[in-house]
Biopython code that builds the backbone (N, CA, C, O; Angstrom):
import numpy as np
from Bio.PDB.StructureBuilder import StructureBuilder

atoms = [
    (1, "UNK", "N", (-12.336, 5.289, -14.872)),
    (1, "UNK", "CA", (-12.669, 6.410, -14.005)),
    (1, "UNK", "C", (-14.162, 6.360, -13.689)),
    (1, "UNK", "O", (-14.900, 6.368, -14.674)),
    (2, "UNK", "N", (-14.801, 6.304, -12.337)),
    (2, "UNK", "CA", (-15.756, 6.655, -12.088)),
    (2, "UNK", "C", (-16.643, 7.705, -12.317)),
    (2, "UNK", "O", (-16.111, 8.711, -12.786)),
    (3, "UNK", "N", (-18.009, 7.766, -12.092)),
    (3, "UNK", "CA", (-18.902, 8.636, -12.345)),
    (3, "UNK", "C", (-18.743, 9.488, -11.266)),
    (3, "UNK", "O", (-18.185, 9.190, -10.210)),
    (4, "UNK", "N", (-19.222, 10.511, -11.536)),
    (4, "UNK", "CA", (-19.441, 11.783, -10.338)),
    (4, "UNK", "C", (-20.823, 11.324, -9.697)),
    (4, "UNK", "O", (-21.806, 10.794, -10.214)),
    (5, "UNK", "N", (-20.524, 11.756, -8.253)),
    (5, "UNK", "CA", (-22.039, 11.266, -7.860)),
    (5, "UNK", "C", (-22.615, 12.736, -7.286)),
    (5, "UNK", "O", (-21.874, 13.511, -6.682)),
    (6, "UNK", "N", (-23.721, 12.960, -7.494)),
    (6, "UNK", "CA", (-24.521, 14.346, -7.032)),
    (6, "UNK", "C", (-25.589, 13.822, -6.209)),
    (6, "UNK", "O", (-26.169, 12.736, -6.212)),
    (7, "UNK", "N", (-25.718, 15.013, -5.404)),
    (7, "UNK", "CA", (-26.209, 15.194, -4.427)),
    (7, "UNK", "C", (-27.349, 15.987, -4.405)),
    (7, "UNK", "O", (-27.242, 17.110, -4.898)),
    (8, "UNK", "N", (-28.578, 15.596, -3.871)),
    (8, "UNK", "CA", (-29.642, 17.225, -3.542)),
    (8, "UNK", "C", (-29.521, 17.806, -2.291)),
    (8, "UNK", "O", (-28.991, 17.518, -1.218)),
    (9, "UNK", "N", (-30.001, 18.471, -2.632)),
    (9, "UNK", "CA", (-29.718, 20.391, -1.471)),
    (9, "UNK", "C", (-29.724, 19.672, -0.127)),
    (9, "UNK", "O", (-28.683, 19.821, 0.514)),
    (10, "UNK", "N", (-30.957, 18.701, 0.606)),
    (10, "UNK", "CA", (-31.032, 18.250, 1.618)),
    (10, "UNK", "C", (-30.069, 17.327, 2.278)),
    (10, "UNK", "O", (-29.766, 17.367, 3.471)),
    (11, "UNK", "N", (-29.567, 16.401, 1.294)),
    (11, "UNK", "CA", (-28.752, 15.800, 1.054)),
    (11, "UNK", "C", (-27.354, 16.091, 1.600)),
    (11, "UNK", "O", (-26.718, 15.395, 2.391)),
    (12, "UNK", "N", (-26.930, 17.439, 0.942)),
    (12, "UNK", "CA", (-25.779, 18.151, 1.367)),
    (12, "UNK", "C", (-26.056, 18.792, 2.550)),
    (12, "UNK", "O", (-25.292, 18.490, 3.467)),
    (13, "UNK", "N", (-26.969, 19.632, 2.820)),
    (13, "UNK", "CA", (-27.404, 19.733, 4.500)),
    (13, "UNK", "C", (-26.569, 18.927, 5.389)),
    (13, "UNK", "O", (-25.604, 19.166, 6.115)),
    (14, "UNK", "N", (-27.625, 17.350, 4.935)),
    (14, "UNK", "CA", (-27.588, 16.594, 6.308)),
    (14, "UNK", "C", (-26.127, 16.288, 6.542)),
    (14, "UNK", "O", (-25.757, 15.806, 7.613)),
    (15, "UNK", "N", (-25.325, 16.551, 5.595)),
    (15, "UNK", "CA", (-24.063, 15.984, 5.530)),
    (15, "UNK", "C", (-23.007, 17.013, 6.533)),
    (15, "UNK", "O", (-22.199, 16.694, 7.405)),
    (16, "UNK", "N", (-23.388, 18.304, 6.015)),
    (16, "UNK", "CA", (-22.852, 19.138, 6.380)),
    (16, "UNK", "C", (-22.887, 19.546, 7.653)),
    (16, "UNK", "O", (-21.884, 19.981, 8.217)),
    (17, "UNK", "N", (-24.395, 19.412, 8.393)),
    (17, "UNK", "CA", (-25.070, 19.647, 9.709)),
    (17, "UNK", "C", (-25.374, 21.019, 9.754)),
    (17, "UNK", "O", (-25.319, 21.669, 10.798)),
    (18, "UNK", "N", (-25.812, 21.657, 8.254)),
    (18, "UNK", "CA", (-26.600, 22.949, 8.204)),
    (18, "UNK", "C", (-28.360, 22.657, 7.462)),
    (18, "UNK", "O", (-28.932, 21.601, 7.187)),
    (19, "UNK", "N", (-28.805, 24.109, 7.326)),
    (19, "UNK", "CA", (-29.914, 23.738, 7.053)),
    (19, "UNK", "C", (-30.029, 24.051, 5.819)),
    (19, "UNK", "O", (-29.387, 25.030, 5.437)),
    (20, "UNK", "N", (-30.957, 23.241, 4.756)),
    (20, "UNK", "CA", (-30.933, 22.996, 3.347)),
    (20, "UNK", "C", (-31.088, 24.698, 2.772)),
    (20, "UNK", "O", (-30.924, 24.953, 1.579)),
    (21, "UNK", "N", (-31.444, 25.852, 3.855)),
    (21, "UNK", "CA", (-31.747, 27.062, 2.869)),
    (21, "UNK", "C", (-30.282, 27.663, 3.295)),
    (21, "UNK", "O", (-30.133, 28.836, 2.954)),
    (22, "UNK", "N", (-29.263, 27.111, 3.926)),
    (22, "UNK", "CA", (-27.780, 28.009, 4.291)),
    (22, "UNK", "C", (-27.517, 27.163, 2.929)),
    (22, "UNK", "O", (-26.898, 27.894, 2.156)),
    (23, "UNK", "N", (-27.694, 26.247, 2.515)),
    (23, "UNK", "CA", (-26.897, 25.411, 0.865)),
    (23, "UNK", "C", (-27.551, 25.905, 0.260)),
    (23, "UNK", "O", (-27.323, 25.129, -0.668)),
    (24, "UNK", "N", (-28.515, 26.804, -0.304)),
    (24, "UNK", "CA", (-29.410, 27.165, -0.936)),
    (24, "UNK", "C", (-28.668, 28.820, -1.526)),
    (24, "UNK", "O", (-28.535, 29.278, -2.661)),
    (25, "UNK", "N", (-28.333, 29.327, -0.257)),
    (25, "UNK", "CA", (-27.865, 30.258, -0.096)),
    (25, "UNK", "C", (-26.060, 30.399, -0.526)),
    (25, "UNK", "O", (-25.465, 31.352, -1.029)),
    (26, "UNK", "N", (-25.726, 29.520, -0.246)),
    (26, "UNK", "CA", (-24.285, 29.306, -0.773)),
    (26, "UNK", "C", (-24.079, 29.263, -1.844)),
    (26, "UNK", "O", (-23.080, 29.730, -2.390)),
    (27, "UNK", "N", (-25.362, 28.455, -2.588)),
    (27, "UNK", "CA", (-25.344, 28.434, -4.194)),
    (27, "UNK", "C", (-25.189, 29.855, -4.526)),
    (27, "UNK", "O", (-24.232, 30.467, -5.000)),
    (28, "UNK", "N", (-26.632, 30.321, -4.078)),
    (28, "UNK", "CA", (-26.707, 31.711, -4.964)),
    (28, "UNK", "C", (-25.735, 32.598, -4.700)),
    (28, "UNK", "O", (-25.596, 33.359, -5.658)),
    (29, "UNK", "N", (-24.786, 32.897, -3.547)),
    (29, "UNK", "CA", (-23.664, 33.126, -3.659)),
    (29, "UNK", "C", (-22.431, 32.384, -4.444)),
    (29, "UNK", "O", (-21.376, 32.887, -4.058)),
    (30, "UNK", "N", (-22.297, 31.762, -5.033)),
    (30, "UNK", "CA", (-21.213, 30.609, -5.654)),
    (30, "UNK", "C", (-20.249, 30.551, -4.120)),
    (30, "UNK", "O", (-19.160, 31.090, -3.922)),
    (31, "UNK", "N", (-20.739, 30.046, -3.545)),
    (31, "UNK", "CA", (-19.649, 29.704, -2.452)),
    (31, "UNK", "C", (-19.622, 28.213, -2.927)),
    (31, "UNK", "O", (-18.544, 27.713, -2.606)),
    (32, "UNK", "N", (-20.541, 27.217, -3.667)),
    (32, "UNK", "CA", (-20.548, 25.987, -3.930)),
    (32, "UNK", "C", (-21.017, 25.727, -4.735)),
    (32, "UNK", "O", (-22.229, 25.943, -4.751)),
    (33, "UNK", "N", (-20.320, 25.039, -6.036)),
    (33, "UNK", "CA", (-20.943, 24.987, -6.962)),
    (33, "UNK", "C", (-21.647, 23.413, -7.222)),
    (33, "UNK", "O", (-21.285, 22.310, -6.815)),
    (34, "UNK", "N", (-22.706, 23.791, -8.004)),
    (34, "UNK", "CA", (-23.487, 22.834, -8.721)),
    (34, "UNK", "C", (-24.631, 23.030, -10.127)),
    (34, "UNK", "O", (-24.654, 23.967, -10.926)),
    (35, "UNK", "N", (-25.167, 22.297, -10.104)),
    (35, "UNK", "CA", (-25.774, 22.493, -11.614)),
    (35, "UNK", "C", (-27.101, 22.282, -11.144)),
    (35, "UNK", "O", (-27.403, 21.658, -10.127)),
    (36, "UNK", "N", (-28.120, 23.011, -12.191)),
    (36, "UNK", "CA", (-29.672, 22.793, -12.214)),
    (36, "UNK", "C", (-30.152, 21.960, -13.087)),
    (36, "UNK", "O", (-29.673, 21.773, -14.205)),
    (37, "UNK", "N", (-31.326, 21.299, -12.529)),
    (37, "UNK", "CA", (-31.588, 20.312, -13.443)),
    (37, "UNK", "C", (-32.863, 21.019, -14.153)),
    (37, "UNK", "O", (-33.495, 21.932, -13.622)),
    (38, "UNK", "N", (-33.186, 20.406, -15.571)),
    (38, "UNK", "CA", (-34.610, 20.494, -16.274)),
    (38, "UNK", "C", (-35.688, 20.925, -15.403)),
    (38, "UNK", "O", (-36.572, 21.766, -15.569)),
    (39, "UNK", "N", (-35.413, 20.165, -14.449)),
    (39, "UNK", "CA", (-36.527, 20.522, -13.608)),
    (39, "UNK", "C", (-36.689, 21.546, -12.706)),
    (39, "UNK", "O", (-37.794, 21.698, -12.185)),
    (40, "UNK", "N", (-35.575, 22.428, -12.375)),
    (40, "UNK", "CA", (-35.147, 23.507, -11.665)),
    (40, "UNK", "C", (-34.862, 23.035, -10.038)),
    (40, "UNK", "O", (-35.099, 23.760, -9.072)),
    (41, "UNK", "N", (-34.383, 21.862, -9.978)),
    (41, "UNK", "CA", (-33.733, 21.737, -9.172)),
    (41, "UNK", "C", (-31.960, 21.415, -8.792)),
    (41, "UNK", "O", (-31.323, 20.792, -9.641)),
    (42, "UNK", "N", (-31.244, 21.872, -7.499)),
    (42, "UNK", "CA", (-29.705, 21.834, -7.336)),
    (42, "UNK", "C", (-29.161, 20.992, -7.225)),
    (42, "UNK", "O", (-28.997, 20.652, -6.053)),
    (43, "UNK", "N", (-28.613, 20.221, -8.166)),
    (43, "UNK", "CA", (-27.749, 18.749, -7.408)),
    (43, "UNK", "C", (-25.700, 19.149, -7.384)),
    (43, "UNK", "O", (-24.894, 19.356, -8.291)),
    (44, "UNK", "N", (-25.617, 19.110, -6.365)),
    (44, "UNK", "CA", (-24.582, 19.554, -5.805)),
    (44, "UNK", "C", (-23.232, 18.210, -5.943)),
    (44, "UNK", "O", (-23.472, 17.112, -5.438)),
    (45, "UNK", "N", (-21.828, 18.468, -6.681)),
    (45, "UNK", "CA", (-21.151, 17.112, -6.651)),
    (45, "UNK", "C", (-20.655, 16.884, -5.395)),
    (45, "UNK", "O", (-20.469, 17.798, -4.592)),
    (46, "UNK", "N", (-20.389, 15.545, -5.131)),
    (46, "UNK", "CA", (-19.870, 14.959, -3.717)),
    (46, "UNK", "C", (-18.872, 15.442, -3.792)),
    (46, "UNK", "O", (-18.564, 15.905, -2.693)),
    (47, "UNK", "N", (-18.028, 15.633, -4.635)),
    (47, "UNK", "CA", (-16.559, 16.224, -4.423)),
    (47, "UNK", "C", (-16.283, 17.741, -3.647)),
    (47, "UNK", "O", (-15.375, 18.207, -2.959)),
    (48, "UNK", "N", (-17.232, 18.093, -4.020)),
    (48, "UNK", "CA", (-17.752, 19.960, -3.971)),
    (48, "UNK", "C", (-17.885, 19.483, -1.964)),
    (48, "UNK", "O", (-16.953, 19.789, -1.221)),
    (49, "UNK", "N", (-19.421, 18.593, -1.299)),
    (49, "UNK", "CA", (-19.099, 18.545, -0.209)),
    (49, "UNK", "C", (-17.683, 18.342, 0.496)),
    (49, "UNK", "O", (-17.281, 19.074, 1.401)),
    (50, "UNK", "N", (-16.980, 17.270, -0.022)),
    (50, "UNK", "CA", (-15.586, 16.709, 0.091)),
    (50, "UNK", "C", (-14.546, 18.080, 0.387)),
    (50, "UNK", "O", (-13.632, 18.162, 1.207)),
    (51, "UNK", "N", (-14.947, 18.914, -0.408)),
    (51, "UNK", "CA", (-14.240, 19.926, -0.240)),
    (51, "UNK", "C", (-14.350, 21.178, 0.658)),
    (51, "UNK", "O", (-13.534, 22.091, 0.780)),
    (52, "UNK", "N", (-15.359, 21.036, 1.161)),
    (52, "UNK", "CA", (-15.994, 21.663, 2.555)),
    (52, "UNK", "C", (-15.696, 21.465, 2.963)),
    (52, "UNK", "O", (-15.003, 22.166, 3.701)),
    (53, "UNK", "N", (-15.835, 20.007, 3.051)),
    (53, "UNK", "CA", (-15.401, 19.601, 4.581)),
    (53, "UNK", "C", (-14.005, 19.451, 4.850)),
    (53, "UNK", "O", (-13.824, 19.202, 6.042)),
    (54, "UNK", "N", (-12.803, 19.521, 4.085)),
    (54, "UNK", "CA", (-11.567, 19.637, 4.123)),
    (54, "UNK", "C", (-10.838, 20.569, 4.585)),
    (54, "UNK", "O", (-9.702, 20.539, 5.060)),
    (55, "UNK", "N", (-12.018, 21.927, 4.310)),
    (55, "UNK", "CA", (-11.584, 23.513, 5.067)),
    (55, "UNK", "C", (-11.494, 23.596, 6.428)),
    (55, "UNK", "O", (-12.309, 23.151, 7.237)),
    (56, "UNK", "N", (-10.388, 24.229, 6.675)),
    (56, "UNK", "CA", (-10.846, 24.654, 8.045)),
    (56, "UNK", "C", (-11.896, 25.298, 8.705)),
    (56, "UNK", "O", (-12.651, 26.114, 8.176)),
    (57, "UNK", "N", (-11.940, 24.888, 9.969)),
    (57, "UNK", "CA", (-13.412, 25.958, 10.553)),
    (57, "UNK", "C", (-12.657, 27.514, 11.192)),
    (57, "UNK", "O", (-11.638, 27.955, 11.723)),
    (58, "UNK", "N", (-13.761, 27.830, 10.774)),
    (58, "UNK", "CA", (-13.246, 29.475, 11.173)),
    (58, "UNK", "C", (-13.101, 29.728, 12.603)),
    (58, "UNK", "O", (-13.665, 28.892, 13.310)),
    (59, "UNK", "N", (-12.597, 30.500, 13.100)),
    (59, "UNK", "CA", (-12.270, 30.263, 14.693)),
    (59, "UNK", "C", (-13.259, 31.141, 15.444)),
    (59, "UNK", "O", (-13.831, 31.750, 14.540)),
    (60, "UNK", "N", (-13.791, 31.552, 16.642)),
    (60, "UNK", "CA", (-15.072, 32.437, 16.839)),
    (60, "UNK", "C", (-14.838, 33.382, 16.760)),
    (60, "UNK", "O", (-15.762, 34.120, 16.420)),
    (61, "UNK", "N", (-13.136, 34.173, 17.073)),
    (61, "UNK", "CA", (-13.106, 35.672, 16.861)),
    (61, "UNK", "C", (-13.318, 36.201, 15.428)),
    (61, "UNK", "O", (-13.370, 37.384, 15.091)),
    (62, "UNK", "N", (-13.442, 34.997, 14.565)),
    (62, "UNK", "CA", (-13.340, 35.235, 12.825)),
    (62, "UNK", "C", (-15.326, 35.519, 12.829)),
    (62, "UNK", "O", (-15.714, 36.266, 11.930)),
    (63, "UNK", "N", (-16.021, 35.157, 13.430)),
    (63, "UNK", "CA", (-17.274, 34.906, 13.387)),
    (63, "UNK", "C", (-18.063, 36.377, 14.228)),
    (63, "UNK", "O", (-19.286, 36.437, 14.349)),
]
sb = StructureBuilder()
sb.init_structure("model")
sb.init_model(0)
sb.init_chain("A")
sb.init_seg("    ")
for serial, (resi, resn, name, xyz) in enumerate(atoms, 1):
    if name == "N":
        sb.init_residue(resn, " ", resi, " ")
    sb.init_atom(name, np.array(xyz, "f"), 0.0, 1.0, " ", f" {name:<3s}", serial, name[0])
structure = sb.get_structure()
């Protein structure tokens, strides 16, 4: 079994095509989880993006 691979905040951004303080913000809501490092920074698992991106998009009358 492979390793998990993590991601930083920008990282998941660019992936996502939002901006690193809407992932910032998702954290502190738990809309996405990830872990802090020693250093007080977010590394987010690829699986966690994987799973974003699997959702549907909300439709505009939902928005």
């Amino acid at each position: 079994m492979g390793q998990q691979v993590y991601l930083r905040t920008g990282e998941v951004a660019e992936l996502l095509g939002v901006n690193p303080r809407t992932i910032r913000r998702w954290i502190a809501l738990r809309q996405i989880r990830c872990f802090t490092t020693p250093g007080g920074e977010n590394r987010v698992p690829k699986s966690e993006v994987e799973r974003i991106l699997r959702q549907p998009l909300p439709s505009p009358e939902a928005l």
